[in-house]
Residue, then its C-alpha position, 0 to 999 in steps of 0.5 A: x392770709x392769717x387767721x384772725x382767730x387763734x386755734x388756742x383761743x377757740x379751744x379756750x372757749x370750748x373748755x370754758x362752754x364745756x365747764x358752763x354748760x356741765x354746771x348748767x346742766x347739774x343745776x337745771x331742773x329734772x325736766x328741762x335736763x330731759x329736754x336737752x339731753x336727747x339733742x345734747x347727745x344727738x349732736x355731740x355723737x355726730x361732732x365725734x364722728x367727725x373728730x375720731x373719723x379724721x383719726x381713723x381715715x389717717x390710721x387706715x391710710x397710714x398702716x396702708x401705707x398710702x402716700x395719700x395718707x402722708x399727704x393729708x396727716x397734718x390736717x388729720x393730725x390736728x385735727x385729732x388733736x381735738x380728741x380732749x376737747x371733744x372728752x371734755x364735752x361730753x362732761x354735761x353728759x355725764x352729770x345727768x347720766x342717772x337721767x340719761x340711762x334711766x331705763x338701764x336702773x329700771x332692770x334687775x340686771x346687777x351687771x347693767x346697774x354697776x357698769x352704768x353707775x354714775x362712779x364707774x362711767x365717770x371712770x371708764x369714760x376717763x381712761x377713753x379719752x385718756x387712751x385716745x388722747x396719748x394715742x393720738x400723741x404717741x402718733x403724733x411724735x411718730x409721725x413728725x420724725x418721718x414727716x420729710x419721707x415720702x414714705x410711710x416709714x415703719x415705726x410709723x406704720x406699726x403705731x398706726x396699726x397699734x392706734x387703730x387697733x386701739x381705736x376699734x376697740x375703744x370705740x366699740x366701747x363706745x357704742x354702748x355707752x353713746x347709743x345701745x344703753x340708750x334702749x337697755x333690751x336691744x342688742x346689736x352685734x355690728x352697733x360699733x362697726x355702724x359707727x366706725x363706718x360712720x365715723x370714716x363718712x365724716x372724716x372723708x367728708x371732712x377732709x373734702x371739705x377743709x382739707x382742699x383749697x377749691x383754686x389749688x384742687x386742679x393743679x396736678x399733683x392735688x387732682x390725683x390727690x382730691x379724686x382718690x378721696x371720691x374712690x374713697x366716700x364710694x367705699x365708705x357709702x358701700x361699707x355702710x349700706x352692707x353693715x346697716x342692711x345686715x343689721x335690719x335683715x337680721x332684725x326682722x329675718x330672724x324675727x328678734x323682739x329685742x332687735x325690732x324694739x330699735x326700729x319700733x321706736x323710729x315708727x313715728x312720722x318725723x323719724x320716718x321721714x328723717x329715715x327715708x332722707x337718710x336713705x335717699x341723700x347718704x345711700x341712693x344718691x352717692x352711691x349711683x352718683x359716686x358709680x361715675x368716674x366723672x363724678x369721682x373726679x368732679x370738685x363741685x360733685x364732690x363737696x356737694x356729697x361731702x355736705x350732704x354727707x355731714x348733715x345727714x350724719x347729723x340727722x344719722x346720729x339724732x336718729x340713732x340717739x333721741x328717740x330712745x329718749x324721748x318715748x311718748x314725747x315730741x320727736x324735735x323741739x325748739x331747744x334742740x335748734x338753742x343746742x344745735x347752732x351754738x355747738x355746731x359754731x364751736x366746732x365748725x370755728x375749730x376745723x376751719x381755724x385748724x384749715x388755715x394753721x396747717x400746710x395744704x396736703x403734699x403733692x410731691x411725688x404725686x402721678x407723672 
């Protein structure tokens, strides 16, 4: 069945509410910007870790050379595609950005205030997306020449390890400018690997989700296929408790002011609550569930902690971004459901859209 909604048609609106919403923004009053931003960002980190999730799932699988990683590179691929869109998204962003690190102009730090000055952001946040976006095409060129192999050929696996590399670093970068500049006196040497691992939960959530067509998922070639993805989300549950238990332990272990500062803003009770929630469904939950090969193996199992893994990434990254924002102000409010449903829509729109253009995942050569 064809899609009704064309790919290049929701990019358009994307573009067009990028454009709309940045104007908006650089028009709004001080105070109305201060009660977007925190959810803006919130819920754009959470979409990023989604898109650059997909991107980085396809680079580990592809210099591992993983025949899971040929099988599944079209929906990747594609949706990695996305990188400018979400670039472009992040525009609202930068207008306010005097109003979004306001806390950084606060410190005589000469060093903070250059490489947060609205000139120089703008820059840097350019050539980001603009690496991502030609990595992302360079990839892509790589792989279509080799896309009848049932191997992952050379050329290809050094790309992929050029765009990985590529990808750490930039992302890195990233975490500073998306998150620890939130709070200017905390510092966090694992802030980018948080984010990776964050990033490869979504975009093996993702690719559960969209990636599968529940009817075809117990034919046996995709079976193999779907129960290497449950190995995977194990791993990924594993490598996120490691990272963010290693953070909090050195925190208060070592007894850094600097580093408590971020748990002492998520004391209130609605952060709480969203932290024990956190813990629960995207930790305890998969983790002991995930220990079954059963459930490993199970589609319902499966696509329930895949959702779940979403909407507690969204919860993750409200968490990790509004209340360094919103000091001494109400945790939620109702404009952040005004910021939420629309965005949300948008990008959900594109990754079913990209489900229904894509051939499903390869099955060839899969398990005798």
């Amino acid at each position: 069945m064809k899609n009704k909604i064309p790919l290049w048609v929701l990019v358009s609106v994307a573009i067009v509410l990028s454009i709309v919403t940045t104007l908006v923004f650089h028009n709004v009053s001080e105070e109305t910007a201060r009660d977007i931003l925190p959810s803006y960002l919130g819920i754009w980190f959470f979409w990023s870790q989604v898109i650059f999730g997909s991107y980085l799932l396809l680079l580990i699988l592809l210099v591992t050379g993983s025949q899971l990683g040929l099988r599944l590179r079209a929906r990747f691929l594609h949706i990695s595609m996305l990188i400018p869109v979400l670039g472009l998204t992040f525009l609202p962003l930068l207008t306010r950005s005097p109003i979004l690190y306001s806390r950084v102009f606060l410190t005589d730090n000469q060093a903070q205030l250059f490489y947060f000055s609205p000139g120089v952001l703008w820059i840097r946040t350019a050539l980001m997306f603009s690496v991502w976006t030609a990595s992302v095409v360079w990839l892509r060129r790589t792989a279509v020449k080799s896309v009848d192999s049932e191997k992952v050929s050379k050329s290809l696996r050094v790309s992929a390890a050029f765009c990985l590399g590529i990808h750490v670093l930039l992302s890195s970068l990233g975490s500073v400018d998306w998150v620890m500049a939130l709070e200017p006196k905390w510092r966090s040497s694992s802030l980018g690997f948080i984010i990776l691992s964050l990033q490869i939960l979504s975009g093996i959530a993702i690719a559960i989700l969209v990636s599968f067509h529940p009817r075809q998922i117990y034919k046996r070639g995709e079976s193999v296929v779907f129960s290497s993805m449950g190995g995977l989300l194990q791993a990924a549950v594993i490598f996120f408790v490691y990272l963010a238990f290693c953070q909090y332990l050195l925190a208060w272990y070592g007894n850094l002011p600097e580093r408590g500062i971020w748990y002492i803003r998520r004391e209130g009770p609605v952060w709480q609550t969203m932290g024990w929630i956190i813990f629960l469904s995207q930790i305890v939950i998969p983790f002991f569930t995930l220990l079954s090969k059963r459930s490993r193996q199970s589609v319902n199992a499966l696509r329930i902690l895949a959702s779940t893994t979403l909407v507690n990434g969204l919860l993750a990254s409200l968490w990790m971004t509004v209340p360094s924002l919103r000091i001494n102000a109400p945790a939620l409010r109702m404009s952040d459901l005004g910021v939420l449903l629309p965005y949300s829509a948008l990008w959900m729109g594109l990754m079913l859209t990209i489900t229904h253009i894509t051939p499903p995942p390869t099955t060839k050569g899969v398990g005798a």
